[in-house]
N, C-alpha and C positions, 0 to 999 in steps of 0.2 A: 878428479882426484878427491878421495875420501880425505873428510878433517877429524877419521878414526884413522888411529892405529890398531891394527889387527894382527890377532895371532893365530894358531891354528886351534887351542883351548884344549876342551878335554869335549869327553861323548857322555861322561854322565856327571851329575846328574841329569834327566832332561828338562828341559826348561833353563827357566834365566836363574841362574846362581850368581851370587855378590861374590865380586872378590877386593882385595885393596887394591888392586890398578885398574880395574874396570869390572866386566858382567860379562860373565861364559854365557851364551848361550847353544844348546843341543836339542834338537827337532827332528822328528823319525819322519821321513819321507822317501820309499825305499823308491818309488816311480820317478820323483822328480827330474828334470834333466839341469835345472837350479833354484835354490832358495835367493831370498832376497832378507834379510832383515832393514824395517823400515822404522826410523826414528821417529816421532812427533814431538813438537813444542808442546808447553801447559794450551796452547789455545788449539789445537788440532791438529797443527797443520805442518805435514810431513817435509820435514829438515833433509834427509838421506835414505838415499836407498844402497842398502850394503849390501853384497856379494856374500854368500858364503864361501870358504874357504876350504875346508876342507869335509870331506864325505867317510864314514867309515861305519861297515854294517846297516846299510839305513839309515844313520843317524846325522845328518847335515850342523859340525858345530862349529866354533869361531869364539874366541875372546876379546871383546871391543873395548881396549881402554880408553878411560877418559870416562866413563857412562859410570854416573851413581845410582844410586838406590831408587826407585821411584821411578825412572825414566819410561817413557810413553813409547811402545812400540808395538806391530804388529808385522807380519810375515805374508809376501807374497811368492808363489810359486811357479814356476816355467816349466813347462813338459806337453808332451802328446796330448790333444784335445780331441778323445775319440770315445765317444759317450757311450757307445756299440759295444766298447770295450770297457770299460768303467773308467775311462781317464780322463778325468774331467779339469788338466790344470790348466788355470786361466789369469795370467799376470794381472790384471784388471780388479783381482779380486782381494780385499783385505783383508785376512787371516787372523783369526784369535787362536794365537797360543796354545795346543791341547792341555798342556804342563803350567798354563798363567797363575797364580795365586790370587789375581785382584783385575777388574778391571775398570775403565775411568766413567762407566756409564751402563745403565741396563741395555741391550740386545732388543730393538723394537723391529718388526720385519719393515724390507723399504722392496721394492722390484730392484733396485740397482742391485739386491744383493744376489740375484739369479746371476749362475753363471753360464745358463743358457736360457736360451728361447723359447717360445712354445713351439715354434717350427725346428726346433731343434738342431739351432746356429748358436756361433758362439755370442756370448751379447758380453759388449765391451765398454760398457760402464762403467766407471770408477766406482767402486763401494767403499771406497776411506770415508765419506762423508756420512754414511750409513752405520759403522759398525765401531763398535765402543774398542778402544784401544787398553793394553795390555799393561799392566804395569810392572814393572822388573822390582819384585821387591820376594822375596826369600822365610818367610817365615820363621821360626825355630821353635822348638819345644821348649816349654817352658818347663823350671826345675822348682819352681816357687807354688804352683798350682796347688790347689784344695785337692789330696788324695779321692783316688775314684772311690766309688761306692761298690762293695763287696754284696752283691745279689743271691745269695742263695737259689737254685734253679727252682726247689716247689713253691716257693715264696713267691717268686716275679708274680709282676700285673702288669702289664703293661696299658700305658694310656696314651692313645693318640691326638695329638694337637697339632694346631695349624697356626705357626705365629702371630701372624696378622691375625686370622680370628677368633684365637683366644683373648687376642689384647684391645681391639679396636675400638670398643666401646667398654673396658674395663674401668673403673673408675680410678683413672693413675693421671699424672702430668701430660699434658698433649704428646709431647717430643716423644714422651715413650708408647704413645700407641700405637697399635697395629710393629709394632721394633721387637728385636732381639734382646733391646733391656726392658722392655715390658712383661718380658715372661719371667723375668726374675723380679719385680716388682714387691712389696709387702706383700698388696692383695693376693699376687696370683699365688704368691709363694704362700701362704696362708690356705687359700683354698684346695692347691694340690696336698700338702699336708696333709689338711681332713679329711682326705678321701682313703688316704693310708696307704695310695698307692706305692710302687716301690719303681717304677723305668717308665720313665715320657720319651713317646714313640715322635718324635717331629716329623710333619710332614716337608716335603724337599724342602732343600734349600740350598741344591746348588742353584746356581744362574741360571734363568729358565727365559724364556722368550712367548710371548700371547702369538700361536699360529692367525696364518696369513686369512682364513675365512673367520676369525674370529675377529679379530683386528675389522674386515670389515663391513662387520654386524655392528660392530660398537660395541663387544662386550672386549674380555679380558680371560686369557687363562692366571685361575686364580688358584689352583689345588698347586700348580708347578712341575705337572708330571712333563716337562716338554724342554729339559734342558741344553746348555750347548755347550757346559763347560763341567769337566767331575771335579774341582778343586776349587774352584771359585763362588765362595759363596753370595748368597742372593744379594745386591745391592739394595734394594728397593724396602727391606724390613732394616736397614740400619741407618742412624741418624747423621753416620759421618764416614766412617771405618768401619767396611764390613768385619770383614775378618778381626779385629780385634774386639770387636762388639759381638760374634758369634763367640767367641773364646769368654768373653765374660758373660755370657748367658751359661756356658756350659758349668764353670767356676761357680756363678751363684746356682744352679740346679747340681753339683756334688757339694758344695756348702746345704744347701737345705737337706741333703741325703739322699738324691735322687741318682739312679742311673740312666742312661740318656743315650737312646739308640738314631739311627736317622733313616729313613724313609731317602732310599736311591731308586737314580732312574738311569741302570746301565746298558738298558734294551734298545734305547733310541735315543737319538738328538732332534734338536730344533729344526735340523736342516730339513725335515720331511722330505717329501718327491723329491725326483731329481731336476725341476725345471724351479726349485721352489729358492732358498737361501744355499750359497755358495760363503761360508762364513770360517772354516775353519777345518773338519775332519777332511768334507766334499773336497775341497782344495787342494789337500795337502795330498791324500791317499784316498782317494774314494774306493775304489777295488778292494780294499785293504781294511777300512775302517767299516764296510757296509758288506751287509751275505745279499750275496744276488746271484743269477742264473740264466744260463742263455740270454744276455746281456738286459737283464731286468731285476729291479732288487726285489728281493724274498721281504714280504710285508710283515711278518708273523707276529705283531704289537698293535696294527692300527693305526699307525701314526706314519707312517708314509715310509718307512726305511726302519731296518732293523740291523743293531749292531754287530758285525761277526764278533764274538767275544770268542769264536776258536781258531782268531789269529794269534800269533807271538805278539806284534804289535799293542793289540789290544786287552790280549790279560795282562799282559806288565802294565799299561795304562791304569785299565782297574786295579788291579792288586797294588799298584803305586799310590792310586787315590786311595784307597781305604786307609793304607798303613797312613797316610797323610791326616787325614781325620779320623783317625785314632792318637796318633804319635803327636801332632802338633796342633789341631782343633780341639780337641779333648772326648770325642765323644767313646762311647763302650760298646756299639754294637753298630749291626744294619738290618734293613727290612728292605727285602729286593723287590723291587717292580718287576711282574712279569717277568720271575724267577724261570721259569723255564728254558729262557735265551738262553741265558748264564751256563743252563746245560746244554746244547747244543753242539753235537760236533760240525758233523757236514754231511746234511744239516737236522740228524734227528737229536734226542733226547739222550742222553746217558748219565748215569747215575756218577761215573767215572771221565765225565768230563773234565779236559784240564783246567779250567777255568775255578771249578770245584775243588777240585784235589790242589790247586795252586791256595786256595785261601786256609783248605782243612791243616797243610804242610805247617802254613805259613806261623812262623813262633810266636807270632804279635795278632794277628790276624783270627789264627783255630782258638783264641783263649776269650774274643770277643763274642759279645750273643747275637746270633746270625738268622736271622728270619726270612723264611722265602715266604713268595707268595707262589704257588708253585702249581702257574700255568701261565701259556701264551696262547692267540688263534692259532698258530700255526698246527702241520700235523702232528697227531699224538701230542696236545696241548696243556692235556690236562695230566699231573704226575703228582697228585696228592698222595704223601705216602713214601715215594718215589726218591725222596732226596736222598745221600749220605744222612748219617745217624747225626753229623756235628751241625745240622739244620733244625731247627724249630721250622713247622710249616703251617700258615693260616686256611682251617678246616671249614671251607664251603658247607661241608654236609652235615657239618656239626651244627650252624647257622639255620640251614633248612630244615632242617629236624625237627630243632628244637623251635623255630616258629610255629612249624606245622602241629607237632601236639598242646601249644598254648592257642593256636587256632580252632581246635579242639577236633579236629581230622579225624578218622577214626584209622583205624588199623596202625598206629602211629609207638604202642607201648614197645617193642622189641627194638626197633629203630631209636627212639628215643633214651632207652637205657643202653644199647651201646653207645652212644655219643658223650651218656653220663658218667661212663666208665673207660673215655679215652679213645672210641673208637678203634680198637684193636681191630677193624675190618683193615685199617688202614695203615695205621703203627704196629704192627705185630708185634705180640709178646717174645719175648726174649730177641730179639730186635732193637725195638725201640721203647722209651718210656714214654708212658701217657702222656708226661711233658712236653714230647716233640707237636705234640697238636695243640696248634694257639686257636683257640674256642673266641668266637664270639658273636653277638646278634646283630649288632650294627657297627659298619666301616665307614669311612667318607665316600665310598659309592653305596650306593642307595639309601634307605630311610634313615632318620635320626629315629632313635626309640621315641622323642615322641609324635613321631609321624606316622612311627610304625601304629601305632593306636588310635589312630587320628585318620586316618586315611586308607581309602581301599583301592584306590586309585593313585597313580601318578598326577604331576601338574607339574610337568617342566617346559611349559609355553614360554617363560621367561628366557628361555636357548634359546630360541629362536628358530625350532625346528620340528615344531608345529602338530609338537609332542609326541614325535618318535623316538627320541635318546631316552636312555635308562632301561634298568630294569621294568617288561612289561609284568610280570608275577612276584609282585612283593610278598605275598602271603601276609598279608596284613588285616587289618581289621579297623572300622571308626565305631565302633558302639552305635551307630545308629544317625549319628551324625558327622556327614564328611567334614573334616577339616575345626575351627577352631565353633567352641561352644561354650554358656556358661552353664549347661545342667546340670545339677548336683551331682545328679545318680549319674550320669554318661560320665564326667571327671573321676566319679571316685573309681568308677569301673575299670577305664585307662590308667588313674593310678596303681590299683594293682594289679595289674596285668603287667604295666612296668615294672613295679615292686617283683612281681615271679619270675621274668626277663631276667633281669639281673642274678634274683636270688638264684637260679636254676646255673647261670653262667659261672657263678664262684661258689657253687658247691659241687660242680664237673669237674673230674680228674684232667688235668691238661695244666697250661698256663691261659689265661682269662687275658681279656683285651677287652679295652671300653673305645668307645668312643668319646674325646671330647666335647664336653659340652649336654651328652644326656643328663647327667646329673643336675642341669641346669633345666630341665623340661627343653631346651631349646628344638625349634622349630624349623627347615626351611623349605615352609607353608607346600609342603606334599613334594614338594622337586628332591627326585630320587638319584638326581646326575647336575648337583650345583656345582662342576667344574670352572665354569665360565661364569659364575656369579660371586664379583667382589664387593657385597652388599653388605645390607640387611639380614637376607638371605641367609646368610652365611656366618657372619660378623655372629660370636654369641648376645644372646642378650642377658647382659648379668642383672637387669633389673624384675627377673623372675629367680631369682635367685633363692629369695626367702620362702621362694610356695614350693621349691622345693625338696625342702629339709629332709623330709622322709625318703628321699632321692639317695642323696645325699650321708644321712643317716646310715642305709641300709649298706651302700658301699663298704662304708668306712667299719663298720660292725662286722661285714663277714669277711673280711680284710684279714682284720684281726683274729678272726675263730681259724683259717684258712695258717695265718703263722702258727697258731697255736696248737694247732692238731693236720701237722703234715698229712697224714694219712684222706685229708679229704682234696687232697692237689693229686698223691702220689700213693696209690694202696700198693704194697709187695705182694702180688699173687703166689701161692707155692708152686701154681705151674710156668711159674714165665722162670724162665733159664737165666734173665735179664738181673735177675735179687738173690738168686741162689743162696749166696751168702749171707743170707739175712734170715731172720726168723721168718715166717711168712702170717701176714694178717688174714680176715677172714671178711668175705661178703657175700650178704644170704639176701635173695629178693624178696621181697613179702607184697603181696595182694591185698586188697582193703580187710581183710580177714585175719590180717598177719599169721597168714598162713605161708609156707615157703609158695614160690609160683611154678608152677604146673605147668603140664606140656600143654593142656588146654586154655588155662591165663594166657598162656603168652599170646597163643592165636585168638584169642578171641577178639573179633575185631572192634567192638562198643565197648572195650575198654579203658578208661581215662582217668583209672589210680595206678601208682607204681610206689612204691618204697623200697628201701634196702638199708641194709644194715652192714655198717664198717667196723670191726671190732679190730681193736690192734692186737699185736701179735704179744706183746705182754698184758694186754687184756686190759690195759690202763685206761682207755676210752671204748666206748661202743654208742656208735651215734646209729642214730636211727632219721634218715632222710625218708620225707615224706610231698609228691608232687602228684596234685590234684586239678583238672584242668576243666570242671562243671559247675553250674551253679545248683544245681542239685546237693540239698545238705546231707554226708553221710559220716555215721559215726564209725569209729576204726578203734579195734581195744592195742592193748599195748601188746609188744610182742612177747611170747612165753619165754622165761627166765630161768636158767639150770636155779634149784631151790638155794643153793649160797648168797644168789644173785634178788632172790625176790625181797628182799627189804631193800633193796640198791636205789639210793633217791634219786629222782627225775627232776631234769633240769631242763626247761625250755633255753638252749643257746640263740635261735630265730627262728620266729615267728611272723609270715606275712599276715594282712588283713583274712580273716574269713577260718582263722584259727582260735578254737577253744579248747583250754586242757580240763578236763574232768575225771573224775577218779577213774584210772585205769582204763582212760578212753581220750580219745580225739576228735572232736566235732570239726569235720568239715565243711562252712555253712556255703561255702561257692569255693572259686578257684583258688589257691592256694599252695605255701610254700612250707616247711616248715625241718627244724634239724632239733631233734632231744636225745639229750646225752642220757641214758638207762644205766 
């Protein structure tokens, strides 16, 4: 006999909801033949195990008075154990909540948590002792919070951080490093400031789990692309209360004025293989939760299982989670991992996926800023370009482009200024706006910019995998020396080269994306794939902080020119169908000769100047962009002026090293950057 009383409850919301006589719980298991809800004491150790009661749509729910707020529980399943088939329920196995809000401990893998063998028997180990339990507590939206931050689309920057390492070695109180309230800190709040950026990209932070070959190397999954729960945020960066300590990070980053997107991982869970953790989806709905075929999962992520996001099941999950970290976390946007799933029917790509068109509908959802990264392995992988118009998409070829002509490649000029001008191979005019392509040079996979300069080589031996992982073609460069140096000429070289990196990246039509932590010179020391390094490595080092000012500097500078003269985020062509309604601006290429560029400029393949000119449409600015990618010095006169215009004073707005202005000329003594207002 239960010491609950039970009722038959309600079917939503799903998950555990407080009420004043007890806690509804509702749990989607459409295969199950029964649920269990299983109670735990504060020390672990399981009090009841409760029947569910009533079954309706899928949805297995019960109201258990007597249970307050807080109470420890997790969920075991009974049904067909026929792996052949994808049904993999095994009462043995303790379940984490798809819907939990919180739970009492990180997710470490143990083998008890397999729910099968390697001979492919059931294995009937208790995994209660292994798996962190659930906590029945309800969140709410808060009405008191610091208003969001109102982002303008050509203004955004977006800046990727990782909380643990941005904060780890910041100079703050112990308790808050490497935490959630360390990113709101004085310092860090101080330093994102100066950069003038406008949306901090967080890397995951739902609840992630170190996979089982990594665990036993002795490293750690430390990026947290490998989660197990979409609602629960990460326990291991808060000091006590996750969730109310993610909620005031978010609070002090719209108090400093930021907007604050997050880095999801809706492609795959923790559970990898299927001989691997048996912790929660596996359990519940394996057939259901995971795209498989002729009784084998569809891998299309890497990570051992990939999520069907074109079940019912599973978009209402995600579309629940997002409105959830929106609606009562606080954040304003997402950046999808391996956006391509997300598209996926059964099982190709569509652009009209319902997964997609569930979040563009969505009234809370379509007003958020929504970033794909938009590819998987699987087939037809790769869909840059590819998404609905309500997507922002991170542009690989904008990335390699624009390495390749600062690597000084040759036949690179044509390539190069389409990427400067939005990549319309990709975003098509009157389609899309150059905004939909998030431009940038360095991600958290592969090189930090300054590795990128530093290194011609990979060096991720520290895996442990004997330095096959990562990108094998960085397109990079060390000036002559691999790796760290103190030669005058080789630093100043790499710093601008950096300095043009940058500069090149936020005078690209699109929206710009940094990397955090470039701005700090940071390093880690040539490894192009530091997933599994919760280091040094990794950890920024903010006691290079001061060397690099001009970093720094140069950020925060063209930041500013960027608000102040839209037209260099967002030009209106008169042929894109997209601005109709708008006057239309004007841009003319010009050759070292500032002459307009020619059918033969463009092919010529040894060439390695490019300029152009943005004139706005009431003629209020006319900047004249200039990228130079030789050490070879050439001088460049200024471009010819209708006669009203030629007393028009010239303004250097930025200027990289290796820039001199002279009457009616520009000396380019090596590589170089530079934007003058005529």
């Amino acid at each position: 006999m239960s010491a609950y009383q039970v009722t038959q409850g309600q079917t939503f919301p799903l998950g555990p909801s407080i009420h004043p006589n007890g806690i509804n719980f509702a749990v989607v298991s459409e295969d199950a033949s029964q649920l269990y809800l299983c109670l735990f004491d504060d020390h672990d150790q399981e009090l009841e195990s409760i029947p569910f009661i009533a079954k309706h749509r899928g949805i297995w729910h019960m109201l258990v008075l007597g249970l307050k707020a807080g109470q420890k529980y997790g969920i075991r399943a009974e049904g067909p154990f026929e792996p052949e088939q994808q049904l993999m329920f095994n009462p043995a196995k303790l379940l984490i909540d798809p819907y939990a809000k919180a739970l009492s401990d990180k997710l470490v893998w143990h083998p008890d948590q397999a729910a099968i063998t390697e001979q492919g028997v059931i294995q009937t180990q208790d995994s209660a002792h292994c798996v962190p339990k659930c906590l029945a507590i309800e969140p709410k939206a808060q009405t008191t919070r610091p208003a969001r931050v109102s982002v303008a689309n050509h203004e955004r920057s977006l800046y990727e951080l990782h909380v643990k390492g941005f904060t780890q070695q910041l100079d703050i109180d112990d308790q808050h490093k490497g935490k959630y309230l360390g990113v709101i800190s004085r310092p860090a709040i101080a330093h994102l400031q100066s950069l003038n950026i406008t949306t901090i990209q967080l890397m995951p932070c739902f609840t992630f789990m170190t996979e089982r070959h990594l665990q036993q190397l002795g490293l750690s999954n430390y990026w947290g692309y490998n989660p197990i729960n979409f609602f629960t945020p990460e326990p291991s960066y808060a000091e006590s209360d996750a969730v109310a300590e993610f909620q005031a990070m978010i609070d002090g980053l719209r108090e400093a004025g930021f907007e604050v997107i997050l880095d999801v991982v809706y492609n795959h869970t923790a559970e990898s293989e299927l001989d691997q953790s048996c912790v929660s989806f596996r359990g519940l709905d394996n057939g259901r939760y995971y795209r498989h075929h002729a009784g084998q999962y569809l891998n299309y992520t890497g990570c051992g299982n990939c999520f069907d996001t074109f079940s019912p099941a599973s978009i209402r999950l995600i579309c629940d989670s997002m409105r959830y970290w929106v609606d009562v976390m606080g954040v304003d946007g997402f950046r999808f991992d391996l956006g391509v799933d997300l598209g996926r029917t059964d099982h190709d790509f569509s652009a009209n996926a319902p997964l997609l068109q569930a979040m563009l509908q969505d009234p809370i959802l379509s007003q958020t800023c929504l970033v794909m990264e938009p590819w998987d392995i699987g087939p037809n992988g790769y869909q840059v370009g590819q998404f609905p118009k309500g997507f922002l998409e991170c542009n690989d070829k904008y990335r390699d482009s624009v390495k390749r002509f600062w690597h000084g490649d040759s036949g690179m000029i044509a390539e190069f200024a389409t990427r400067l001008l939005g990549s319309r191979d990709c975003f098509h005019k009157g389609h899309k706006s150059a905004l939909n392509s998030v431009n940038y040079i360095t991600y958290h996979d592969g090189f930090t910019l300054e590795d990128l300069v530093s290194y011609q080589q990979r060096h991720n031996l520290a895996n442990m995998e004997d330095n096959r992982d990562g990108h094998g073609d960085n397109i990079s460069q060390n000036f002559g020396v691999e790796g760290d140096t103190q030669d005058p000429e080789i630093l100043a070289l790499r710093l601008n080269q950096k300095i043009c990196f940058l500069a090149t990246l936020l005078l690209s039509q699109g929206t710009p994306h940094l990397l955090g932590g470039d701005e700090l010179s940071h390093s880690q020391q040539g490894n192009n794939n530091a997933y599994c390094q919760d280091n040094d490595i990794t950890w920024l080092n903010w006691s290079k902080a001061s060397q690099s000012q001009a970093l720094k500097d140069t950020i925060s500078q063209l930041m500013t020119l960027r608000k102040a003269y839209p037209i260099l985020a967002e030009v209106h062509l008169e042929d894109d169908a997209l601005f109709q309604h708008l006057p239309a601006d004007q841009v003319t290429w010009l050759n070292e000769n500032s002459d307009t560029m020619s059918h033969e400029d463009w092919h010529t393949p040894d060439r390695h100047f490019i300029a152009l000119m943005l004139t706005t449409a009431n003629l209020s600015s006319r900047l004249w962009l200039i990228f130079y990618n030789q050490a070879t010095p050439i001088k460049v006169p200024f471009p010819s002026l209708s006669n009203q215009d030629q007393d028009a004073q010239v303004e250097v707005l930025f200027q990289s090293q290796n820039v001199q202005l002279t009457d009616k000329h520009i000396t380019c003594s090596g590589a170089c950057v530079a934007l003058v207002r005529l």
